[in-house]
C-alpha positions in Angstrom: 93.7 129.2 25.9 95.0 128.2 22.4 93.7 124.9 21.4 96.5 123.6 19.0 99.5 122.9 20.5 102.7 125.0 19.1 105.2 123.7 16.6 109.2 125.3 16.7 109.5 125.9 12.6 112.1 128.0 12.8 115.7 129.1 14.8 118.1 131.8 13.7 121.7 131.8 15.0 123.6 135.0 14.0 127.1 134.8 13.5 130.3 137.6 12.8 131.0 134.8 10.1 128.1 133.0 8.2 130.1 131.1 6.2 132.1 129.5 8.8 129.1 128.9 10.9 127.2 127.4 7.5 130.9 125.1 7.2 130.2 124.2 10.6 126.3 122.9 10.7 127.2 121.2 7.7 129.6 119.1 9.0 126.8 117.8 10.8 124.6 117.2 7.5 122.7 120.3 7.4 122.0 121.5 3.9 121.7 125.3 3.0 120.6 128.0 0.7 122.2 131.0 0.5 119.6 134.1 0.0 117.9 137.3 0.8 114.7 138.5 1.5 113.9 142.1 -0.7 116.5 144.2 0.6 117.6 141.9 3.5 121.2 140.5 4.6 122.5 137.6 3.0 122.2 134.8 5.0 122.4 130.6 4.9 119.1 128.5 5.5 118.1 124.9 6.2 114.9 123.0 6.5 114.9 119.6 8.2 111.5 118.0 9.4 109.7 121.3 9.3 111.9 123.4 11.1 113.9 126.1 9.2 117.3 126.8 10.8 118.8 130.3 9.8 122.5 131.9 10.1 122.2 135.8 9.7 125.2 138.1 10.4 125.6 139.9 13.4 124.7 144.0 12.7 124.5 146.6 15.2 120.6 146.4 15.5 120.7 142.2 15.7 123.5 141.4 17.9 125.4 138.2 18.6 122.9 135.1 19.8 125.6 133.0 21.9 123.7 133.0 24.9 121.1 130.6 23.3 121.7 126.5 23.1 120.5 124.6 20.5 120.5 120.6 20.5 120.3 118.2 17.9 119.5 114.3 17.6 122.2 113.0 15.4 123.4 109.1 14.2 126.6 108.8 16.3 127.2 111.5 19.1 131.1 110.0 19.7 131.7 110.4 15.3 130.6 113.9 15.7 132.2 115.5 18.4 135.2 114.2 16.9 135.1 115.6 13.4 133.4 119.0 15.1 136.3 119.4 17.9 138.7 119.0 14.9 137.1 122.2 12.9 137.6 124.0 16.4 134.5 123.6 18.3 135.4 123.5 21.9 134.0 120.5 23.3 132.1 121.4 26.8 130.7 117.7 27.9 132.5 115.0 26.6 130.0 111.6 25.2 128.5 110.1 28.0 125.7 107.3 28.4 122.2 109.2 29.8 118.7 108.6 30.7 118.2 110.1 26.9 120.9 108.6 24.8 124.7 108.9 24.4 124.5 112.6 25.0 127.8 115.7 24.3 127.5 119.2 24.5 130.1 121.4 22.1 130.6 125.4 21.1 130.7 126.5 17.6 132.6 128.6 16.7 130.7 131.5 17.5 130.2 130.4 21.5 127.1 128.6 20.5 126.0 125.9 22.7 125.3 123.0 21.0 123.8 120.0 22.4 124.0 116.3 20.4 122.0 113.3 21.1 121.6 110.3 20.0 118.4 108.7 21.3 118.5 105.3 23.3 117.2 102.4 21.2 114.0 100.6 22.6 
């Protein structure tokens, strides 16, 4: 058995439209680099807390990634959904009180599911 516990430092999302899917994490304050590695795609990255989050294009040999969810904590779950329903993000769960925080669940635009919290205060 592994002693050290593991750490997530990195998700990819691949999208049929990078730039639209950068627009959209934006919107909920992720900041991004546009770059390649050597002879690599083009594609958006964003480090928060240790965690890299990357948007490649969809090819033929790296398909689509919808069937993955995601979640973020965020400052104000309701303020969010808002502004992201209004880009087009389908909103799935509306903002409800849980045993977690004011929790809502929302699709991006490339079918995405995206889960936003915002932690109870103790």
């Amino acid at each position: 058995m592994y002693a050290a516990l593991p750490h997530l430092n990195l998700v990819v999302l691949r999208s049929t439209d990078i730039d639209r899917a950068a627009s959209f994490y934006r919107e909920m304050g992720l900041l991004f680099t546009c770059h390649s590695h050597g002879s690599g795609p083009e594609h958006y990255s964003s480090e928060v807390s240790g965690v890299v989050f990357e948007i490649y294009p969809t090819t033929p040999k790296s398909p689509s990634t919808i069937g993955t969810r995601i979640g973020f904590r965020v400052d104000s779950v309701d303020e969010l959904v808002t502004l992201l329903s209004g880009l087009g993000a389908e909103v799935i769960s509306h903002p409800v009180d849980s045993e977690w925080g004011r929790r809502a669940v929302v699709r991006d635009l490339d079918g995405h599911v995206v889960e936003l919290l915002t932690p109870k205060v103790t």
